[in-house]
Each structure stands twice: as structure tokens, then as C-alpha cells.
N, C-alpha and C positions, 0 to 999 in steps of 0.2 A: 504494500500500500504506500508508503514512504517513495519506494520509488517513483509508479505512479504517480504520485503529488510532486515529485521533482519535476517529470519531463512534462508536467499539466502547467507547472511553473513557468517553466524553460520556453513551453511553448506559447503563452500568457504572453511576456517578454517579446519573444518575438514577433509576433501579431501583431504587438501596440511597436514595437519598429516600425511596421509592415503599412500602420495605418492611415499612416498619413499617403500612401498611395493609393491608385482607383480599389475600393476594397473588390470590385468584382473580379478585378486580374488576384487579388489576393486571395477571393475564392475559389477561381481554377487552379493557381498554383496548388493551394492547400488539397484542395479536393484530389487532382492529379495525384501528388505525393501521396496522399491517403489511399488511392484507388490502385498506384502500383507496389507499394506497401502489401497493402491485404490481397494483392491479386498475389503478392510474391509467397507470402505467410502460407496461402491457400495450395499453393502449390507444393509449398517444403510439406506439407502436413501429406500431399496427397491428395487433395480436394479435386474432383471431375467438374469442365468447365461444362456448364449450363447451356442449354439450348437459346436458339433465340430470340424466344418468347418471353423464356423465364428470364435472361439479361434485363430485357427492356421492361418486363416486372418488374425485376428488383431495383434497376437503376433511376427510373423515373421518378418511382415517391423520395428516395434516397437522392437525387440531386436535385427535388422542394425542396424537401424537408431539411438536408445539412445543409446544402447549398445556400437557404434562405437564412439558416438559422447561424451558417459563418459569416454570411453578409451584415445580417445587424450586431452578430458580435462585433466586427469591424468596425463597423459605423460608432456602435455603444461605447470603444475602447475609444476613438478618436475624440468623442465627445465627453465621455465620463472620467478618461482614462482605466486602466488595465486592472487596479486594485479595486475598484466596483463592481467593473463588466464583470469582473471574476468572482465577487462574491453576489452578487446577484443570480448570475449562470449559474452557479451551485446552488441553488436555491431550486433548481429546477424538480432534481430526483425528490426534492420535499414535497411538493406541492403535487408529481406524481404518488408517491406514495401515500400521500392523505386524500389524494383524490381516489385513489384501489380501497382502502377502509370505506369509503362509505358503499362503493360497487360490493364489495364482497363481501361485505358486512363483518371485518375483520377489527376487533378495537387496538388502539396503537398500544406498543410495548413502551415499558417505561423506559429504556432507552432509546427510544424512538423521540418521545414525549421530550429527555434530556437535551436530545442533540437538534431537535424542531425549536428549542428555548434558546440554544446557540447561537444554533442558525441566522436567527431572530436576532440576538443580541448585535451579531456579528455585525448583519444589513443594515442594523439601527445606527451603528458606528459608523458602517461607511456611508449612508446618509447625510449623516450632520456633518461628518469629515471636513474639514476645507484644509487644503493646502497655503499655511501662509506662514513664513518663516523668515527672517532678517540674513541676508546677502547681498553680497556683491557682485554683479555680472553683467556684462552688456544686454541694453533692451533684446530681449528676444519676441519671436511669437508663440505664443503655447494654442494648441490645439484643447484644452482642456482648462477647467476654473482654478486660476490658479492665482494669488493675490500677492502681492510684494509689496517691503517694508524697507525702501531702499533707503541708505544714508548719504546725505551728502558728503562730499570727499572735502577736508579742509585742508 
């Protein structure tokens, strides 16, 4: 898991590099890498390539669905910056998860309950968060809210 969260990090990171260019080149990139990736994974395991129905099955909701959902991450990292997009995006598995409790009429575990409080607290912090800190550096532009406490040089 640790690792996982490293290269979710790593990959965080680079995205908000990423975002200040057209995010939709930044989603065929990503996608592409992803797709030859898992084409390669599928192969080492052994996996039989699909007919070509079933491709254009699986690929079609599959490049809506991430396709849509790396483009406004993009967007959301340009504008929110990278430490929001990112705890907000992890917010997702919760809000599916509480959404299957009430389909399956399943009641949450208290560790469930624990880490939905987290979750929670986390969001609530990066909400109110504001970037504002005493430095020194040439005007720059920021793609995100960002407030400066400059001093005058005497």
C-alpha cells in the first residue's frame, strides 16, 4: 500500500507539471502510457487478446469514463493545485462505498465510519487551506490561489 501511495504521489506531481499544458494532449499521453502499460502486464500474465467487439466494448466507456475523469483532474490541478485535486479525488472510493451501503443494505464498519471522519477532516483542511507565506522572488504567475507577503528590499 505504501508503495502504491508513493507512485499515486509521484504521479500527482507530475500531472500538476503536466498542467499547465493542453490537458487533453495530457490525456492521450496518460491514457496511451496506461493502455500500453496494461496491454504489456496482460501479456506477461498471459492474457488472450479480445475480439473486436469486445475491444470496442471495453475501450469506449473506458476512454468516457478515464479519459473524462483525467481531463478534469487536469483542469482541477491547474486550478486548485495538486494537494486538493488529490484529496478531493480520494474522496471518490468514499462516496462509492457509502453509496453500495445503502444499495445493499450493508451498514458501515467502524473502520469504515473512522477513516469516512478522516476523510472528512482531511477535505475540510484542504478547503480552508490558503497558500500564503513571506518570500522573496520575482513576480511570477501562478496558475492557482496563491497570496504573497512581499517585503520591501531597503
Amino acid at each position: 500500500m505504501l508503495g502504491a501511495c508513493t507512485c499515486w504521489g509521484a504521479e500527482n506531481n507530475c500531472t500538476r507539471n503536466l498542467s499547465i499544458k493542453d490537458p487533453s494532449q495530457v490525456v492521450a499521453i496518460k491514457g496511451i502510457g496506461s493502455g500500453v502499460v496494461s496491454l504489456g502486464l496482460a501479456m506477461v500474465v498471459g492474457e488472450r487478446m479480445p475480439g473486436a467487439v469486445q475491444a470496442a466494448g471495453a475501450l469506449l466507456p473506458g476512454f468516457i469514463s478515464y479519459g473524462t475523469s483525467i481531463l478534469l483532474y487536469v483542469y482541477s490541478q491547474r486550478i486548485l493545485g495538486a494537494a486538493r485535486t488529490a484529496t478531493y479525488y480520494a474522496s471518490a472510493p468514499f462516496i462509492g462505498a457509502g453509496t453500495s451501503f445503502f444499495v445493499f443494505r450493508q451498514p458501515p464498519t467502524c473502520l469504515f465510519v473512522l477513516a469516512l471522519a478522516l476523510m472528512g477532516a482531511w477535505a475540510a483542511v484542504a478547503l480552508c487551506e490558503s497558500q500564503s507565506h513571506r518570500h522573496k522572488h520575482a513576480p511570477i504567475e501562478h496558475d492557482h490561489r496563491h497570496a504573497h507577503l512581499h517585503q520591501k528590499n531597503t
